[in-house]
N, C-alpha and C positions, 0 to 999 in steps of 0.2 A: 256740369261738364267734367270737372276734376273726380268728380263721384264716380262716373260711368266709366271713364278713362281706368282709373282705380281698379274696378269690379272687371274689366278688360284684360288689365294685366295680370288678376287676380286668377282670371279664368285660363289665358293662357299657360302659365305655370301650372295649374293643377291638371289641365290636358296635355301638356306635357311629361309631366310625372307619372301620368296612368300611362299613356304610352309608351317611357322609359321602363315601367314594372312591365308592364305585359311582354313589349317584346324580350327583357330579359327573363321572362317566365318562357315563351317560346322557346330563346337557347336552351332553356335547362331543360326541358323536355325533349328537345333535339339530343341533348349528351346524353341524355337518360336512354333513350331511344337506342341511338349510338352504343351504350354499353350495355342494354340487353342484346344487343342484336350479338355483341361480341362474346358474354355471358350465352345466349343460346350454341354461336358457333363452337365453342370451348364443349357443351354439352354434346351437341354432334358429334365434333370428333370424338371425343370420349366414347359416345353410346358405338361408331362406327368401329371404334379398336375391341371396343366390347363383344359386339357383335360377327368379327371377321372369325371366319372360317376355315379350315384346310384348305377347301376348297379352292382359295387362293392360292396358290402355289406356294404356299411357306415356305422356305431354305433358311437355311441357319448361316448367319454371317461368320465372321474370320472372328468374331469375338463370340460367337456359338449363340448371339444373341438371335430370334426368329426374326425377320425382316420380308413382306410379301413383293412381289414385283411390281408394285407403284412403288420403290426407294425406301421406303420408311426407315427411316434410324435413330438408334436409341441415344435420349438424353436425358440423364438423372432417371427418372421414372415416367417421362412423358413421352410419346411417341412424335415424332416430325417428319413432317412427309412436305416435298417441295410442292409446288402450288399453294404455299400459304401466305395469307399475310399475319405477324408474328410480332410478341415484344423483341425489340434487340440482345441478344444474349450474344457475348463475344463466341462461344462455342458456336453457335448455330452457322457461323462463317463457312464455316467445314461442308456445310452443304454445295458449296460451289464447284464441289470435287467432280458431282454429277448435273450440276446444274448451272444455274444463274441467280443470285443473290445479289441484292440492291437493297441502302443501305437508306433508310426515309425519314430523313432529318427535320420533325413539325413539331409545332409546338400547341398546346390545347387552348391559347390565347389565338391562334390564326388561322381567319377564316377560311385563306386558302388549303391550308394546310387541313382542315377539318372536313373543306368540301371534301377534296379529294380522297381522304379514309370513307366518309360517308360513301363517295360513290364506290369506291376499294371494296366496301361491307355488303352494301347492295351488290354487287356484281364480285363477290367472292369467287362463286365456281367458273369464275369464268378467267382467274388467274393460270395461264398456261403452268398444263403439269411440271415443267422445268424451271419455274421463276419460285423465288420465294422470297420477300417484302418484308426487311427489319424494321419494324417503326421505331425510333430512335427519339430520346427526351432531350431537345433540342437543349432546354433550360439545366439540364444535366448532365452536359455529357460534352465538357470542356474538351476531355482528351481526345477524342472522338471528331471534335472538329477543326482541333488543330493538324491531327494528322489527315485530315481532309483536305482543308483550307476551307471547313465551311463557314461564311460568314455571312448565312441569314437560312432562316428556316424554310423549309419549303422547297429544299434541296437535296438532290436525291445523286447517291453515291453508288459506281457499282463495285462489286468487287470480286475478286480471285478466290480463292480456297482461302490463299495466305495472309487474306485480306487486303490485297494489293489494290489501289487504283485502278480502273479499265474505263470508268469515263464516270463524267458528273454534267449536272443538268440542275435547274430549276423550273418551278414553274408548270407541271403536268396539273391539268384540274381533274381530269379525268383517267380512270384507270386504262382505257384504251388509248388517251395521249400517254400516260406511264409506260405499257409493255412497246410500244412505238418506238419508246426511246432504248431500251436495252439491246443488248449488244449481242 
């Protein structure tokens, strides 16, 4: 009886432990997933600034830099155009002059905050041309949520050109609960 009992608990533990590896093999396939999807997007745009044309109406901005009539404006050597979702750069704030920028405070430990990039990545083109999406490192970026008041991840900031406040929220899972919420 003590034997089987044994061999019982023996077997629970070890069906456990496969469980506990695989579904953590799952996450990591999911982030892997996750960061080619983001790795292709980064290729896109690139092959798209590559590939743009006169055609588009090129004009030369107030800084002589060429900018087409979807907004695009230059930074460092990358090009930014609103309807994206984007790392946090304090410069990229400046997009707000023409748009709507929001400011998306997750962290790579929460699950909510991973659904909703996942569904962000999956449903990229479908970010309204006037919205552009800072994903911000919740775990790094003290200053950032003090002058928020953010005090938990998975909250999402909008903001001004000046980077002012215009509203805060938590909690969208989804990218069409996200644009819902902006202003």
């Amino acid at each position: 009886m003590k034997n089987s009992y044994f061999i019982g608990v023996v077997a629970l533990i070890v069906i456990g432990g496969v469980f506990l590896y695989l579904n953590s093999m799952k996450k990591e396939s999911a982030i892997r997933s996750i960061e080619t999807a983001q790795d292709g997007m980064m290729l896109n745009d690139e092959a798209m600034i590559a590939t743009s044309s006169n055609e588009n109406a090129m004009m030369m901005n107030h800084e002589g830099i060429e900018a087409s009539d979807t907004m695009m404006m230059k930074e460092g050597d990358m090009m930014v155009k609103p309807g994206s979702y984007l790392p946090y750069d304090a410069s990229k704030i400046a997009l707000a002059k023409t748009g709507k920028v929001v400011l998306d405070f997750s962290a790579s430990w929460c699950p909510t905050c991973q659904g909703l990039k996942a569904d962000i990545l999956a449903h990229v083109k479908d970010i309204p041309s006037d919205l552009t999406i800072l994903e911000v490192d919740y775990d790094n970026s003290a200053a950032l949520k003090q002058k928020y008041g953010v005090t938990y991840q998975h909250t999402m900031v909008q903001v001004d050109e000046n980077g002012k406040l215009i509203k805060k929220w938590s909690g969208s899972p989804t990218l069409v609960a996200f644009v819902a919420e902006v202003k």
